[in-house]
C-alpha positions in Angstrom: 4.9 20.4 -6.4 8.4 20.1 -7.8 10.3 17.4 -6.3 13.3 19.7 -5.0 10.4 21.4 -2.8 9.3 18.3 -1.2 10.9 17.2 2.0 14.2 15.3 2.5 15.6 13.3 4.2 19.8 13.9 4.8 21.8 10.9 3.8 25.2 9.9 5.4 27.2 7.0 3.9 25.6 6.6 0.3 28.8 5.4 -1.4 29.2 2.5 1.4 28.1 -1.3 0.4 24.6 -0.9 2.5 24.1 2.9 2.1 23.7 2.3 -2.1 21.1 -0.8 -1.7 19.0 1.5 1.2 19.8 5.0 -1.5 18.2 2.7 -4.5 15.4 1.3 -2.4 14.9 4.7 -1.1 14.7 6.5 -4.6 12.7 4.0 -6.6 9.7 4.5 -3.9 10.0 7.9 -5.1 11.7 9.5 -1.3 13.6 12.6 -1.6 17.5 12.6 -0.7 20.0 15.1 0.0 23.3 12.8 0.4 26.4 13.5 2.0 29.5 13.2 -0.1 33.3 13.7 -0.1 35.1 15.6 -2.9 34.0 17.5 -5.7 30.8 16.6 -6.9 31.0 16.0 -10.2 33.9 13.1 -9.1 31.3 12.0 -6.8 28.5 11.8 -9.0 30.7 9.5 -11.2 31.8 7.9 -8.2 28.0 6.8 -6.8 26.4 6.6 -10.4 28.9 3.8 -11.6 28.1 1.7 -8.0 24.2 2.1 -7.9 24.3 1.2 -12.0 25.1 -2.4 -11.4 22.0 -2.5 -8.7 19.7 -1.3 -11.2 19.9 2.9 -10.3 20.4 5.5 -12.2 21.1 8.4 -10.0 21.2 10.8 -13.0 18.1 10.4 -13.9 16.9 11.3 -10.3 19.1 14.4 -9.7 17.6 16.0 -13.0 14.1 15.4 -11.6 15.5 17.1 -8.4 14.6 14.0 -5.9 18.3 13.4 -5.8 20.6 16.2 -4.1 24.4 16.0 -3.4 26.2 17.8 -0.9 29.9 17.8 -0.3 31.0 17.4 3.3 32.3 14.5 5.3 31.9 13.6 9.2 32.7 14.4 11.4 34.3 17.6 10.4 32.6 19.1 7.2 28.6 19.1 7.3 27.2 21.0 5.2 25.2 24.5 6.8 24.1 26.4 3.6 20.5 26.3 2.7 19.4 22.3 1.6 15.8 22.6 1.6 13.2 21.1 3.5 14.6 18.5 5.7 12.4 16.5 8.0 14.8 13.5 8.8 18.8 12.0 8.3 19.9 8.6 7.7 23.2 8.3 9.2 24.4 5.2 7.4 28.0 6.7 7.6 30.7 4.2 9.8 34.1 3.2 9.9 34.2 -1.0 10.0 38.0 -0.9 11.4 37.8 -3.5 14.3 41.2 -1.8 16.0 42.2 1.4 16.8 46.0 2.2 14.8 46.6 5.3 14.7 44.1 6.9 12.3 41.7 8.3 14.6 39.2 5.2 13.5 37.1 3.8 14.6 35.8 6.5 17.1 36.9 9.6 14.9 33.8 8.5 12.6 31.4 6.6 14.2 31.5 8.2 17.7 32.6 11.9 16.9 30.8 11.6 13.9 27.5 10.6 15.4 27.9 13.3 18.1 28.2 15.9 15.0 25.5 14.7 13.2 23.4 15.5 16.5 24.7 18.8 17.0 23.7 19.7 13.6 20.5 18.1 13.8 19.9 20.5 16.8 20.9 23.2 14.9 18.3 22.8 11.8 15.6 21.5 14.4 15.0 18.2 13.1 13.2 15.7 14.9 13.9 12.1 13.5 17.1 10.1 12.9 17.1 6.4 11.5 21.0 5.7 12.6 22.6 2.5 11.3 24.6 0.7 14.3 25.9 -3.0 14.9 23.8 -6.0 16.2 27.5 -6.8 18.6 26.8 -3.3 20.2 26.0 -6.3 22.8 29.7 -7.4 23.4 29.9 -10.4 25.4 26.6 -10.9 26.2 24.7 -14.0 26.1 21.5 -15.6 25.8 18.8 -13.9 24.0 19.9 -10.3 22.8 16.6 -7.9 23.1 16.5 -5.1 20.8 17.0 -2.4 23.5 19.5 -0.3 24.8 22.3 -2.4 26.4 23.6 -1.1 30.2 25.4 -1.1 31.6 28.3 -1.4 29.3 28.9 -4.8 28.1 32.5 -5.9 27.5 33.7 -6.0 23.7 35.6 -7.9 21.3 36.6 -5.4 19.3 36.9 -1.0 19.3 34.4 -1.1 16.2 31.9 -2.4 18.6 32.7 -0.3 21.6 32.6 2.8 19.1 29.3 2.1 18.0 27.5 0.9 21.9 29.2 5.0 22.4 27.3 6.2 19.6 24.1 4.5 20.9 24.3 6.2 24.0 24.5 9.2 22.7 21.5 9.0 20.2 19.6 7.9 23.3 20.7 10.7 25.1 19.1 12.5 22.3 16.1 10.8 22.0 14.8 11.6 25.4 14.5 15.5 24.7 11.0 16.3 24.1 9.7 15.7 19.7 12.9 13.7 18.8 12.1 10.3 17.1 15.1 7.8 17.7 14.9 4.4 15.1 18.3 2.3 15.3 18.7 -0.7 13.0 21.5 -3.2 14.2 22.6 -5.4 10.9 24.4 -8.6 11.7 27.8 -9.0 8.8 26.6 -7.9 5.4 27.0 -10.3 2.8 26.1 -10.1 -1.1 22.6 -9.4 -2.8 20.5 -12.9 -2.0 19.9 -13.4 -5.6 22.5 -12.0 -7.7 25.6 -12.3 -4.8 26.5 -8.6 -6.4 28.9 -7.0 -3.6 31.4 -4.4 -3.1 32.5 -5.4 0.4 34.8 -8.3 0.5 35.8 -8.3 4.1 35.1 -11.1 6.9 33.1 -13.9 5.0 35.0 -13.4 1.8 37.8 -12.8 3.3 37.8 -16.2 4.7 36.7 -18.0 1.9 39.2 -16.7 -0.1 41.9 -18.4 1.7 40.4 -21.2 1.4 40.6 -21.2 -2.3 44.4 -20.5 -1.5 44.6 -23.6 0.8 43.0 -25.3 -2.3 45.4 -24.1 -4.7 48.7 -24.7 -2.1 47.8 -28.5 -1.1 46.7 -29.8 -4.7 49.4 -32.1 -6.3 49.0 -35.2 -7.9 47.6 -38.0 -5.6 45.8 -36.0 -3.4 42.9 -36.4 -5.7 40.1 -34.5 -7.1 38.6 -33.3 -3.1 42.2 -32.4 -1.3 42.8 -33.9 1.5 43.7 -31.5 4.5 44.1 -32.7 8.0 42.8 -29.5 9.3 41.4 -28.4 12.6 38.6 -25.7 12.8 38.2 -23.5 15.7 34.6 -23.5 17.1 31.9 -26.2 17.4 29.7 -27.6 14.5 26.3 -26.5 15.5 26.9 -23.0 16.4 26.1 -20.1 14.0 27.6 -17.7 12.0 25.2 -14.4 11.9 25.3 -13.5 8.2 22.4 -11.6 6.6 22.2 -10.5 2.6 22.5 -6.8 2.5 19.1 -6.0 0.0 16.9 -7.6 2.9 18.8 -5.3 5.7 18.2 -2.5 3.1 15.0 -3.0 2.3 13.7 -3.3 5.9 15.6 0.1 6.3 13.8 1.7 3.4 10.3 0.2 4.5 11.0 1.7 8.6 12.0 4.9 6.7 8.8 5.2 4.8 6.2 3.8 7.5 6.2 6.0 10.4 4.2 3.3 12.6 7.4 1.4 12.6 9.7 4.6 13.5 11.1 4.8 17.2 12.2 1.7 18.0 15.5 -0.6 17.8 15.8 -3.6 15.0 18.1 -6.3 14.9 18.5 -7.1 11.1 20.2 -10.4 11.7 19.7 -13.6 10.7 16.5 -15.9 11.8 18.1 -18.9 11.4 21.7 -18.7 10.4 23.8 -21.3 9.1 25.8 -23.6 11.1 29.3 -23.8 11.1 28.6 -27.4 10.0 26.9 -26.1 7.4 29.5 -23.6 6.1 32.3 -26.7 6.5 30.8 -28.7 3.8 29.8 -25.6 1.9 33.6 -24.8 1.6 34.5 -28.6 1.0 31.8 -28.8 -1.5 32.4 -25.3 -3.3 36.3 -25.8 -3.5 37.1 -29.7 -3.4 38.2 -30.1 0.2 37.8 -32.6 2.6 39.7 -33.8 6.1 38.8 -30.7 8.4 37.4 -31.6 11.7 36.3 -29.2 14.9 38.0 -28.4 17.7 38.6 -26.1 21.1 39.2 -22.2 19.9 42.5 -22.4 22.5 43.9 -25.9 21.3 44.3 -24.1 18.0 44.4 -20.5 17.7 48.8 -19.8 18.3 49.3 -23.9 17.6 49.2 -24.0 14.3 49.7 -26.2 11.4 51.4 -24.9 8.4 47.9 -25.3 6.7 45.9 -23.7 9.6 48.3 -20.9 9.8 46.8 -19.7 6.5 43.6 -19.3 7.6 44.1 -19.0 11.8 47.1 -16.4 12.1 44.8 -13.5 11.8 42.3 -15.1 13.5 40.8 -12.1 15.0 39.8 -10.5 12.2 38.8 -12.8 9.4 36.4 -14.5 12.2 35.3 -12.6 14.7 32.3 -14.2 16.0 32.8 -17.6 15.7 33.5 -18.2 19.1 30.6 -16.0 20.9 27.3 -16.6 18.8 24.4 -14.9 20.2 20.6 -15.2 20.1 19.1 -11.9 18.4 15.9 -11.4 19.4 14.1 -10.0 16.1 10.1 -9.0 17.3 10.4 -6.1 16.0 12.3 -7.0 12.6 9.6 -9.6 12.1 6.5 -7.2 13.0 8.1 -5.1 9.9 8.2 -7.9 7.7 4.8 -9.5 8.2 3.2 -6.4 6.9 5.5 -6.0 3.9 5.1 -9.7 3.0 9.0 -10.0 3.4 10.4 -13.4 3.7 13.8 -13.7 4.7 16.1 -15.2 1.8 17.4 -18.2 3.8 21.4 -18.6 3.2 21.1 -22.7 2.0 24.0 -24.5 0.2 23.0 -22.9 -3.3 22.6 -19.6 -2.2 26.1 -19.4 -0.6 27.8 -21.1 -4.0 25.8 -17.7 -5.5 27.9 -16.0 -2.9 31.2 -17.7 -3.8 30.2 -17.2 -7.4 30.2 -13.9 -7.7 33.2 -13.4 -5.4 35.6 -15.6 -7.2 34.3 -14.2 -10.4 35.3 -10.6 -9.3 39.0 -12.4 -7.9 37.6 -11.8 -4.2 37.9 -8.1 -4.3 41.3 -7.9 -5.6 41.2 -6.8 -9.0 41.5 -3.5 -10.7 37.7 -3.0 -11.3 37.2 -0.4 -8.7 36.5 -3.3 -5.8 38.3 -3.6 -2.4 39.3 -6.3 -0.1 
């Protein structure tokens, strides 16, 4: 049977950093895609070709064979309702990351009206399955362990990205209870870069951070401060809690084995980090990686709005280059670890040498910041 016979499954949110590691993972086990795209096609061919290229895909190759379908359209106002073949399930991998509301409609506009059209049009073609790509924080302020179930009532959240996406939950489980319909959520903690090559596209949070830290670097050097700057600096938060970081090819390729395996369909899976790395950790990673030394810990509150000239770099927007470094949650990952044991995946643990990989590549591509096609 010709591949463009087979059935599909609808993609949302192919050109973002996750959504082109799960579309590679997804094409080289030979699954059939139609994926959702804005603009013309032929820019958006371009467009997806030249950012699965560097991750080992060519997408031309699978179009011609006909396993590969693009569709203009865009959520949540443009999906598409002309004849696309078979399809048996959607991957809404689709979101907006803005943490604040500013104007713009985002981040509800996408990932809450957009989830609620995705459903609507699911209805429409009668499909039964959606594997929709959410947040590990829908949990807010939660703590202790973190189950991977529903959370009610609703928790209180740092940030609107999180509240948009607990809204989008509760609607997919509003769908989920209608007789047939197959619900499988997958909660990532923050993305970071491929675990072996540190190849990203995404330079928010994590990079975001470190590059000021090279800035601090470059700002405080001068002669007699010696090779490792000294910088009296205090660091919000305490040394052994975590920051939840998780390379983006596992999360992807737990997503693309779910997808294929319909034993492992139906539930909820936080793709976070077993064991993530300590903020002690991360300290010496920076001092190591960029030649720093003098930072100590301290209370969130006798920092954050008191300032040094040298913490202001990296504190004033506090908010949003760290998020999470004040509430760290336990992720309970059963399910994530059921799906891992059968695939013989190991998680790529984030030591010293794999977060220089990260810094590596980051630094090599100027954080983001260059005129290669890459965004900070």
């Amino acid at each position: 049977m010709r591949a463009d016979f087979l059935p599909a499954t609808f993609f949302t949110g192919a050109t973002g950093f996750l959504g082109q590691f799960v579309l590679r993972d997804l094409l080289v086990r030979g699954h059939r895609i139609v994926a959702l795209v804005r603009g013309s096609l032929s820019d958006a061919t371009v467009r997806l070709r030249n950012l699965l290229l560097p991750i080992g895909v060519d997408i031309n190759e699978y179009i011609e064979q006909g396993q590969l379908r693009l569709v203009d359209g865009a959520l949540p106002d443009s999906l598409p309702e002309g004849d696309l073949g078979p399809i048996d399930s959607v991957i809404n991998c689709a979101a907006s990351i803005q943490l604040f509301s500013n104007g713009n409609g985002d981040p509800f506009k996408t990932n809450v009206a957009g989830t609620q059209a995705m459903i609507d049009w699911v209805e429409r073609r009668g499909i039964r399955r959606i594997f929709a790509v959410s947040t590990a924080y829908t949990c807010g302020w939660n703590s202790g362990v973190i189950r991977e179930e529903f959370h009610h009532p609703e928790p209180k959240f740092q940030t609107d990205y999180e509240r948009s996406k607990w809204i989008a939950e509760c609607l997919l489980q509003e769908w989920s209870a209608r007789s047939g319909n197959v619900l499988t959520v997958f909660r990532p903690s923050f993305l970071i870069g491929d675990s072996k090559s540190g190849y990203t596209t995404q330079f928010g949070g994590f990079y975001q951070f470190a590059r000021l830290v090279s800035v601090l670097k470059q700002q405080f050097s001068h002669n007699g401060n010696g090779d490792r700057t000294y910088i009296p600096l205090r660091i919000p938060g305490r040394p052994e809690d975590r920051q939840n970081i998780v390379p983006v090819d596992y999360v992807a390729r737990m997503i693309a084995e779910v997808v294929l395996r319909p034993e492992f369909q139906g539930r909820i899976y936080h793709l976070t980090n077993p064991e993530p790395p300590t903020n002690d950790l991360m300290k010496r990673c920076y001092e190591d990686y960029f030649g720093l030394h003098g930072g100590y810990f301290a209370d969130p509150d006798e920092v954050v709005g008191k300032c040094s000239k040298a913490e202001s770099l990296l504190w004033d927007r506090y908010e949003l280059i760290t998020p999470r470094v004040v509430h760290t949650p336990h992720f309970d990952v059963r399910n994530a670890r059921e799906v891992a044991a059968a695939i013989g995946l190991e998680f790529p643990v984030l030591d010293k040498q794999r977060i220089f990989t990260m810094f590596d590549y980051a630094a090599a591509h100027r954080w983001g910041r260059g005129t290669d096609g890459f965004h900070g």
